[in-house]
N, C-alpha and C positions, 0 to 999 in steps of 0.2 A: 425620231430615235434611230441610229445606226446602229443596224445590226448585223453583227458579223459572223452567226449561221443561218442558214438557209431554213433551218425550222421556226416553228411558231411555237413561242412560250406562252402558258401557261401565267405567268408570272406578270406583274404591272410593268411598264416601260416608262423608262425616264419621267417621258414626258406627263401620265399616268400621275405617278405620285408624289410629284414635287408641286410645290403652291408656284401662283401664277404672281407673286409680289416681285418686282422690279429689283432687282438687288444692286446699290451703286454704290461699293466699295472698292476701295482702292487698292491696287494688286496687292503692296504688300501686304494689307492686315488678315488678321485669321478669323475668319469667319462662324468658324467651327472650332474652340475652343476644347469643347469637352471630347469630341473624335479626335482631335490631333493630340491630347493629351492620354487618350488609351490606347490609340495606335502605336506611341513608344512606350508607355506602361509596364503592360503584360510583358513585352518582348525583351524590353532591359531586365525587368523585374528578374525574369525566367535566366539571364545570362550571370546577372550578378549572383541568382541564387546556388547556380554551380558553379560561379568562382571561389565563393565564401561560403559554402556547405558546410566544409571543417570546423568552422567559426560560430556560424549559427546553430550546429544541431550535430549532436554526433552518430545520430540515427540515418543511416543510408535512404532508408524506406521513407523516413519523412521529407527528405529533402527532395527525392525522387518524384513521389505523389505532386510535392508541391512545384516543383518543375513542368512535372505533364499539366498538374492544372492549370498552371501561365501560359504555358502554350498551345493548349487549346484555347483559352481566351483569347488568348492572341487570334489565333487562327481564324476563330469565328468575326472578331472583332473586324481584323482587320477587313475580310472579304465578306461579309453584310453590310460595314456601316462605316468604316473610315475611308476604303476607297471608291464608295459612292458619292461621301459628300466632299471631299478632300479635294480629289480629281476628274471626279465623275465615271468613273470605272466600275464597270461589273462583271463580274462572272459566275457561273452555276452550273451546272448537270443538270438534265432532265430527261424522264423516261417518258417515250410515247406512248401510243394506244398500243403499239406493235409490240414493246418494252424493248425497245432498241433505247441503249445510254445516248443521251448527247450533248456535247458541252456547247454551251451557250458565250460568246464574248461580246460584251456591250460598252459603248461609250455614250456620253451625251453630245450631242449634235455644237458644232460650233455656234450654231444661231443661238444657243440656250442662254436667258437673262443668267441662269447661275455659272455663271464659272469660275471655277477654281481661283484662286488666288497664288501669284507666284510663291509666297511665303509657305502656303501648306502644300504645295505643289514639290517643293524641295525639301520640307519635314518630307511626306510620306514618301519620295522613293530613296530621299536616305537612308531614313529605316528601313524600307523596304531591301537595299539591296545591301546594308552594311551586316547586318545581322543575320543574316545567312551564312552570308561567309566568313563570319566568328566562329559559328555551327560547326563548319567544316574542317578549322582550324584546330575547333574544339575536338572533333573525331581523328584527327593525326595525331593531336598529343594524346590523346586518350591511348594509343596505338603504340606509341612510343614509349611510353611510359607505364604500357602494360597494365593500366585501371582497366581492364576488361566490362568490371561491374559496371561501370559509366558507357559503357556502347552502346547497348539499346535507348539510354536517355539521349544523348548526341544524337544518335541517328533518326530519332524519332524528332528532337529538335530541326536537322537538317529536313528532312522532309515535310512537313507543318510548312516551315516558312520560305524554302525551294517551291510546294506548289502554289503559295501565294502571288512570290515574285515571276513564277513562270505563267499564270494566270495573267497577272496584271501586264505583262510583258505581250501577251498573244490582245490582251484588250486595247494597247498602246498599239502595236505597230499592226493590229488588222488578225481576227480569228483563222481567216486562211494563209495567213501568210508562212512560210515555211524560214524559220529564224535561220536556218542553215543557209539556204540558200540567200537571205538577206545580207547575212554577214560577208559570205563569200562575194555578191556583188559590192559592199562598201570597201571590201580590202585590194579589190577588183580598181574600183576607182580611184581608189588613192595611190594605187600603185601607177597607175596608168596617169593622174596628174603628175607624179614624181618625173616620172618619163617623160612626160612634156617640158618639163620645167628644164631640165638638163639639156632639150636639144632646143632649147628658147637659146635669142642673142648674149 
């Protein structure tokens, strides 16, 4: 198992608590049927439900409740059990003996019999990264249009599924890796092939 902090968890490792059966499936079938089907669930569920609130319920308070509670579903969903088995990603917090917080980012090893399948490999960070920034979308108009009452729901949408994808993003490209400085070297590089390319024959 690769791990991407320096501390010891507490917690089972990949390799730990998945079965040892052979798995010979073909990229693109879905494996995981029932996680790739809750992993969009809760989270459209929760987007549709404050498109069409007006529609479904004239109670602010109900459609609110039931908002947070999609998205907490979502939330847990997602980061326990969709992008474990989806992609093989993990991530968690954990207190030591000292009670120092620390976050944990986990992948499973390329050697691993299970791996992902391209099909749910591109379900989950579509979702993963499209629904966020509806969130966001949703917190401008909210802004503009002066619903005040809807900003803590939005904002609390945007954060829920912001630390997921910022989660799964530090477990993707490496727990120490600093994104800032990642990006700055890819725009680094393409700029600097650009530059090649124009003093080429």
């Amino acid at each position: 198992m690769m791990r991407l902090d320096s501390q010891e968890a507490d917690a089972p490792l990949f390799g730990d608590d998945d079965d040892d059966a052979p798995t010979r499936q073909k990229k693109s079938e879905i494996k995981h049927p029932l996680a790739t089907f809750f992993h969009l669930f809760f989270r459209t569920s929760a987007i549709l439900v404050y498109l069409l609130c007006e529609i479904l319920s004239s109670s602010f308070i109900v459609c609110m409740v039931t908002i947070i509670l999609l998205l907490s579903c979502d939330f847990w969903t997602v980061k326990n059990v969709s992008g474990r088995l989806m992609v093989g990603l993990r991530w968690w917090n954990q207190v030591d003996e000292d009670g120092q917080s620390h976050w944990v980012f986990e992948s499973r090893p390329a050697t691993s019999r299970k791996v992902p399948t391209n099909s749910e490999s591109q379900i989950f960070w579509l979702g993963l990264v499209v629904c966020p920034v509806l969130w966001v979308i949703f917190v401008f108009s909210t802004l503009f249009s002066f619903k005040f009452k809807w900003l803590a729901v939005v904002i609390m949408g945007v954060a829920l599924q912001w630390a997921n994808l910022y989660g799964y993003v530090r477990c993707k490209v490496g727990g120490k890796t600093n994104l800032r400085s990642m990006a700055t070297n890819y725009l680094g590089s393409q700029f600097f092939k650009r530059a090649m390319a124009k003093q080429g024959p």
